[in-house]
TILUMVO-794582 format. One record per residue: x, y, z of N, C-alpha, C, O in turn. Coordinates in steps of 0.02 Angstrom, whole numbers, plus 50000, padded with zeros to 5 digits. Layout:
BEGIN
XYZXYZXYZXYZ;...
END
This chain:
BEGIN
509625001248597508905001548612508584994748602508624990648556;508184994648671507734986548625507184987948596506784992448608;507174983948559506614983248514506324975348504505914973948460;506484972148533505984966148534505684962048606506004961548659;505184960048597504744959248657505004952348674504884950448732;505394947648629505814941448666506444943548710506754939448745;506604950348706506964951048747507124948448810506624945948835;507634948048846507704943248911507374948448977506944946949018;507694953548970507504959649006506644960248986506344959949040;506304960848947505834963248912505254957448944504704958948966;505534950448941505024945548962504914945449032504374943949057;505694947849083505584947949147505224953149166504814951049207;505154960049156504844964049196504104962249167503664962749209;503874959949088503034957049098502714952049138502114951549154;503464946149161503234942249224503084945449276502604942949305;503344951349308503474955449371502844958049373502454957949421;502754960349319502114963549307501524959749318501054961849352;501544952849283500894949149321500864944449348500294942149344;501294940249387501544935249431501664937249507502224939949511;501464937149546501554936249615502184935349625502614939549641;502244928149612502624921249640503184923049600503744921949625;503144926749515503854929549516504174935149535504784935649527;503674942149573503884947649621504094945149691504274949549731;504094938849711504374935749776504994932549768505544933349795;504684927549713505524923249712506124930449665506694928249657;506064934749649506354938449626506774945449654507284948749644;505844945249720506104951049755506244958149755506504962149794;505864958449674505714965849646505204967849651504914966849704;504924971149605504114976049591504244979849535504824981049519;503704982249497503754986449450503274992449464502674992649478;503734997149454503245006749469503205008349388503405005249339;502925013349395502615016449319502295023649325501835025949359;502785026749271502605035349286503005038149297503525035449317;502915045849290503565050749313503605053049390504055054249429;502935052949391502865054049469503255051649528503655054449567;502955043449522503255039549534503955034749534504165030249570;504155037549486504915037649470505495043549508506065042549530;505075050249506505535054249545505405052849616505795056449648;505015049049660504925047449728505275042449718505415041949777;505495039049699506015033449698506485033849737506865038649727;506655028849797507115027249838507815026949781507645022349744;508305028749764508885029349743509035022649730509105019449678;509075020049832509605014849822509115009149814509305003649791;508595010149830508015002649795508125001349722508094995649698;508255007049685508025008549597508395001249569508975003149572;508414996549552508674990149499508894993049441509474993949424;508334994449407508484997849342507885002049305507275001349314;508095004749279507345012049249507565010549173508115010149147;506755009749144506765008749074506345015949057505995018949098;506485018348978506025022248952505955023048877506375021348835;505435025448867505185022748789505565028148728505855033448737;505475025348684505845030548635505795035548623506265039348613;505135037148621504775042848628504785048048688504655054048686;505005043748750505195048348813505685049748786505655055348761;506185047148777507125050248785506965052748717507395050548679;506465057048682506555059548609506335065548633506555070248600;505865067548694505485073448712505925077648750505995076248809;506245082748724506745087948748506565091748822506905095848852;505825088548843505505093848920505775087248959505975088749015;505865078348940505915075948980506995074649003507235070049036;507285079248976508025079048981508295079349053508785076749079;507765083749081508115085649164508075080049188508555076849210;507385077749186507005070049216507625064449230507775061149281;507925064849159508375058449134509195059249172509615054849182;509185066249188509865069049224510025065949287510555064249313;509165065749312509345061149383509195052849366508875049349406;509315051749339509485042949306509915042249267509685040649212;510445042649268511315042649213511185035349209511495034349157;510985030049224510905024249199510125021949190509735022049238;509935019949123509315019449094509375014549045509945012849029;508865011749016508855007048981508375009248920507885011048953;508175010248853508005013848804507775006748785508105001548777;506905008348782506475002448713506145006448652506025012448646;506055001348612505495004648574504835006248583504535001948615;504395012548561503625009548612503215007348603502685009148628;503304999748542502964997148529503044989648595502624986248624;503824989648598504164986448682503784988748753503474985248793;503934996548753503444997348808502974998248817502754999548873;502554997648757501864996848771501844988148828501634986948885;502104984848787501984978348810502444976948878502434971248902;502794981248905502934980948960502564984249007502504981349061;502314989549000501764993649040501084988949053500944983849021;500694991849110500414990049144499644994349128499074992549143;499875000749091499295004949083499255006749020499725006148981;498305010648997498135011148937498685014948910499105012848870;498655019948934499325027248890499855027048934499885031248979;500405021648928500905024148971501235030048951501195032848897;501615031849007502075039149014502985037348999503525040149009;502795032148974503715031248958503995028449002504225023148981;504105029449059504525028349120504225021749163503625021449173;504625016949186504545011849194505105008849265505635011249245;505235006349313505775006949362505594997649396505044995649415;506014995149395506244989249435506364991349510506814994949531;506054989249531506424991249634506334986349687505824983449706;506934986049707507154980649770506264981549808505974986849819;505994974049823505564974649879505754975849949506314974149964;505334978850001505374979850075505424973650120505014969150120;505874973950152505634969750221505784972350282506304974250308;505094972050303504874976350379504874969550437504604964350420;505134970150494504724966550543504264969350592504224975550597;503944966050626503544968250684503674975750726503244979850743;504394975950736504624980550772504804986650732504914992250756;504804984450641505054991050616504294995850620504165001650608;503974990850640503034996050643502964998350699502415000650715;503474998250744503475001750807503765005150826503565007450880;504415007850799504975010550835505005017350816505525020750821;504205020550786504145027650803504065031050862503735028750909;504255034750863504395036750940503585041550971503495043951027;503035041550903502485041750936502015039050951502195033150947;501645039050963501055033250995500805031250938500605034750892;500845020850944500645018650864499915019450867499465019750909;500035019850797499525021950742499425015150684499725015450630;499085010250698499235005950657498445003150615497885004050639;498604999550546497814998350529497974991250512498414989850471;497634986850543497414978850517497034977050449496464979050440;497304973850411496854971250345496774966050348497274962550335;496204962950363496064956050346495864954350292495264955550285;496184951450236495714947850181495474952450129495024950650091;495874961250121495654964250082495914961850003496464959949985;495484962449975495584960249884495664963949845496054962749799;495284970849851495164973249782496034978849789496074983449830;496434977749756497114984449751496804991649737497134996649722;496234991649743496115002049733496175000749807496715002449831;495724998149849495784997049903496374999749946496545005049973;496624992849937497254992749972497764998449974497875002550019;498044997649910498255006149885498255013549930498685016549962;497335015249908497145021149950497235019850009497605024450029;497125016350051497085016450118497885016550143498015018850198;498405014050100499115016650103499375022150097499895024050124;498875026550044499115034450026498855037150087499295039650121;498145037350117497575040550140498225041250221498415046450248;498475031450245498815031850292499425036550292499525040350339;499715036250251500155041050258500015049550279500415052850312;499485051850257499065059050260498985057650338499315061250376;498655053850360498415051150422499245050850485499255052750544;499595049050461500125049150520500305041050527500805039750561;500015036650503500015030450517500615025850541501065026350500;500765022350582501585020850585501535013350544502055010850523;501015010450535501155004850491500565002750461500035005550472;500644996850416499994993250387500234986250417500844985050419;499804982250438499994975350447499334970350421498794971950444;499334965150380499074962950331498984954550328499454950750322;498364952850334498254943750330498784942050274499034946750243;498984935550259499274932950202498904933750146499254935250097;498194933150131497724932750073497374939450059496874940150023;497804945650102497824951950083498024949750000498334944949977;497744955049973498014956049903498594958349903498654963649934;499144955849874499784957749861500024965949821499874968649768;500514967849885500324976949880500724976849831500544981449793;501254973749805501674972549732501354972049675501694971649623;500704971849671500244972249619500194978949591499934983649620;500554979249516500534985649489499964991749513499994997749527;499424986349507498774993149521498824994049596498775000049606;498924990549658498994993349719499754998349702499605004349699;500364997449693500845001349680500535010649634500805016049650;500155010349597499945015449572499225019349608499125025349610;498915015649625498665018049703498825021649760498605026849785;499325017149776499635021649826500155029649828500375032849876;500195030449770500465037049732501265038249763501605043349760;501425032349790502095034049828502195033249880502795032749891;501785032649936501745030649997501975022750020502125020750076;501935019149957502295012349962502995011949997503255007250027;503195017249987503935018549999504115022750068504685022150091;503775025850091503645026650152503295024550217503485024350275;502865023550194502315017450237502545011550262502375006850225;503005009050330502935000750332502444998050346501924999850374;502784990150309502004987550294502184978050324502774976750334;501914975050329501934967250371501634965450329501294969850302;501574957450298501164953650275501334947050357501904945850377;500694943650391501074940850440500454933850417499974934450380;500644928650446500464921850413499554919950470499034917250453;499734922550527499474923050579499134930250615499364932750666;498474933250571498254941050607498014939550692497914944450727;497934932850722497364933550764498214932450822498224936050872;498724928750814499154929150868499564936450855499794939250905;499624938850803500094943850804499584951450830499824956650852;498774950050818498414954550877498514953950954498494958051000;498624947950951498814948751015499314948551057499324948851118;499824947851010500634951751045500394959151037500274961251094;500274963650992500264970150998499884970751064500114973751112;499384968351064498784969551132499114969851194499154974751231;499434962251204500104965551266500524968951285500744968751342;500774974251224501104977751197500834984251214501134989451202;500094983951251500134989351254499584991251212499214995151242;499314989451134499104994551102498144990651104497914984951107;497904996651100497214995051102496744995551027496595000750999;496614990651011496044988750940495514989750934495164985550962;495184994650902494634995150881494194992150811494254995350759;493894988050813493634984150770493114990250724492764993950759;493084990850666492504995050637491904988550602491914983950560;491474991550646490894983950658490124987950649489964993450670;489774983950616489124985950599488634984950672488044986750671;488974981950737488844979850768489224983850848489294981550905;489424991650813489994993050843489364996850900488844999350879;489574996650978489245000550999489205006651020488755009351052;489935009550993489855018251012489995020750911490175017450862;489875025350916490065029250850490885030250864491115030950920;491285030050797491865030350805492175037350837492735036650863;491925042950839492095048850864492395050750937492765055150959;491875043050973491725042751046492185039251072492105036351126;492715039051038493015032251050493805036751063493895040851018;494385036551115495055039551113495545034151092495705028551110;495735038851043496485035551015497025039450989497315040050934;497075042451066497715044351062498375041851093498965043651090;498155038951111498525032251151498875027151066498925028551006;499025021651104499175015651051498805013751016498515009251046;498645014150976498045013150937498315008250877498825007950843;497545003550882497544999050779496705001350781496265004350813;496864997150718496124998350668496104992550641496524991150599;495654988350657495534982150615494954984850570494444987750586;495224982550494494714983850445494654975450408495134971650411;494034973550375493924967150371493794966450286493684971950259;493794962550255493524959850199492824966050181492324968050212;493204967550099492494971150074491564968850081491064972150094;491714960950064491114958650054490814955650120490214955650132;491464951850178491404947550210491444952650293491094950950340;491854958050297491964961450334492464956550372492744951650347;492514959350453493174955550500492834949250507492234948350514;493394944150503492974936950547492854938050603493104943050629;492464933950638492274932650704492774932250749492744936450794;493304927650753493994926350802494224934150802493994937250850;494664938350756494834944050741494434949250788494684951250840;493914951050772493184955150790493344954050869493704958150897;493144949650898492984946550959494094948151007494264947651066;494404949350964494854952551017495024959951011495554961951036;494534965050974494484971150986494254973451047493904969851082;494404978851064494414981251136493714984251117493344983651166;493514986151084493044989651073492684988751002493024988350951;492124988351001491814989450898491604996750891491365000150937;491694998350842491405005350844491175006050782491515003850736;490345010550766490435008650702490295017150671490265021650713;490225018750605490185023450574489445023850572489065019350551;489225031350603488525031850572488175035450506488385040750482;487525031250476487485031450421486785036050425486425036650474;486725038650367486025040150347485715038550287486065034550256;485225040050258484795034050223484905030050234485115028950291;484815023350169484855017350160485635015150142485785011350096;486115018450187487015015650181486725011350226486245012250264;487165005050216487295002050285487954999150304488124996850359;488364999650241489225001950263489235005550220488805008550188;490335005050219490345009650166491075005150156491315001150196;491435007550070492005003050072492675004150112492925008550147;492784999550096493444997050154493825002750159493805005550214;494165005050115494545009750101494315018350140494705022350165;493665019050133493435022650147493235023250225493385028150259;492975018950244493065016550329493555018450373493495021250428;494245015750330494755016550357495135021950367495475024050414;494975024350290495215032150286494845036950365495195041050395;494215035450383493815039450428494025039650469494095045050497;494245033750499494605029950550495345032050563495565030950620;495605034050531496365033450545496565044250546497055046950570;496065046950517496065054350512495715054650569496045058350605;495235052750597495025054950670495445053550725495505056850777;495755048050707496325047150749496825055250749496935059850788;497015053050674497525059650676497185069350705497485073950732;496625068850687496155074150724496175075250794496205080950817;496175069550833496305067350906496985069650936497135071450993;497355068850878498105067350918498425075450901498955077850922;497915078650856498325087450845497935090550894498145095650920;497305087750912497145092650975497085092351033496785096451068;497535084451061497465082951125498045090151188498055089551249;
END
């Protein structure tokens, strides 16, 4: 069992935990929870840690049946490896994804895709990964200065859908809009400036969703190669609403569209 926080193992997953630049050059991620541990891709899993106090609790034995290889700390260790106030014991290392362009296409139904430009906040990001998945979504594709979905709190956000969901980070949103565009698929910008209500709008066809910066919304270049703006209508004094939430509207009307065409 470990029991000290100089550990070699012990110091790498608190880098993983708050380093970017060491979940890239490394090529892992860290999950957290039981939940999230039994959705676990098998062959992604690196390695699964759990606290003393987990492997001491006789309800969590089955849990541990499907992990014959585990790694045992103390939880004064995993406190300081966890990411949250009360962790749950369970802790998992996992190989990161790599998607290309085409792995966001090669569903055999009409794409379903959502654009992020420049989103920051990880509740954000996250939900709009779980919400897509509910939604039917065939991918996420994402500016570079998207917030990094390897960020513990986007990973616990998304409740699991990380792992099902492909997802693009691409260096370039305004040329890779417009390979999809030739491609066939048609963009709807959600714009305060949009001129039909999103309802009015068909996408049952190829469809994206450009969603923009919480504070800043879509840039101008981006905006300006949507086929269409469309915006959400409000009452009182809303005059948006957050990102996450937009999108969520956006991507279930889609899916609304496409069960009753």
């Amino acid at each position: 069992m470990i029991s000290s926080t100089k550990n070699e193992q012990v110091k790498a997953v608190i880098e993983l935990k708050k380093r970017a630049k060491a979940r890239n050059e490394q090529g892992l991620f860290v999950t957290e929870g039981v939940r999230m541990a039994m959705e676990l891709p098998k062959d992604r899993t690196v390695r699964l840690y759990v606290s003393e106090s987990f492997l001491g609790n006789e309800d969590n034995q089955a849990f541990l049946k499907e992990f014959p290889a585990y790694e045992a700390v103390t939880d004064s260790v995993f406190e300081a490896m966890s990411d949250t106030r009360t962790p749950q014991g369970v802790l998992a290392l996992v190989k990161q994804y790599e998607y290309g362009l085409s792995d966001l296409l090669k569903d055999r139904r009409a794409a379903h895709l959502i654009f992020l430009e420049n989103i920051q906040d990880p509740g954000n990001l996250g939900t709009i990964m779980r919400a897509g998945e509910g939604a039917g979504i065939t991918g996420v594709i994402m500016s570079r200065d998207t917030v990094d979905i390897y960020n513990p709190k986007v990973i616990r956000s998304t409740m699991g859908s990380v792992f099902r969901v492909p997802f693009l980070y691409v260096d370039d949103m305004l040329k890779t809009a417009e390979t999809l565009k030739e491609k066939g698929i048609r963009l709807f910008a959600a714009h305060l400036a949009g001129r039909n209500n999103y309802e009015e709008e068909d996408y049952t066809g190829n469809t994206g969703f450009l969603i923009g910066n919480e504070g800043n919304g879509l840039s101008e270049r981006l905006s300006l190669l949507a086929d269409a703006w469309v915006k959400i209508p409000m009452a009182g004094r809303v005059e948006s609403l957050n990102a996450a939430v937009a999108a969520s509207i956006l991507m279930f009307e889609a899916a609304r569209q496409r069960r009753n065409r």
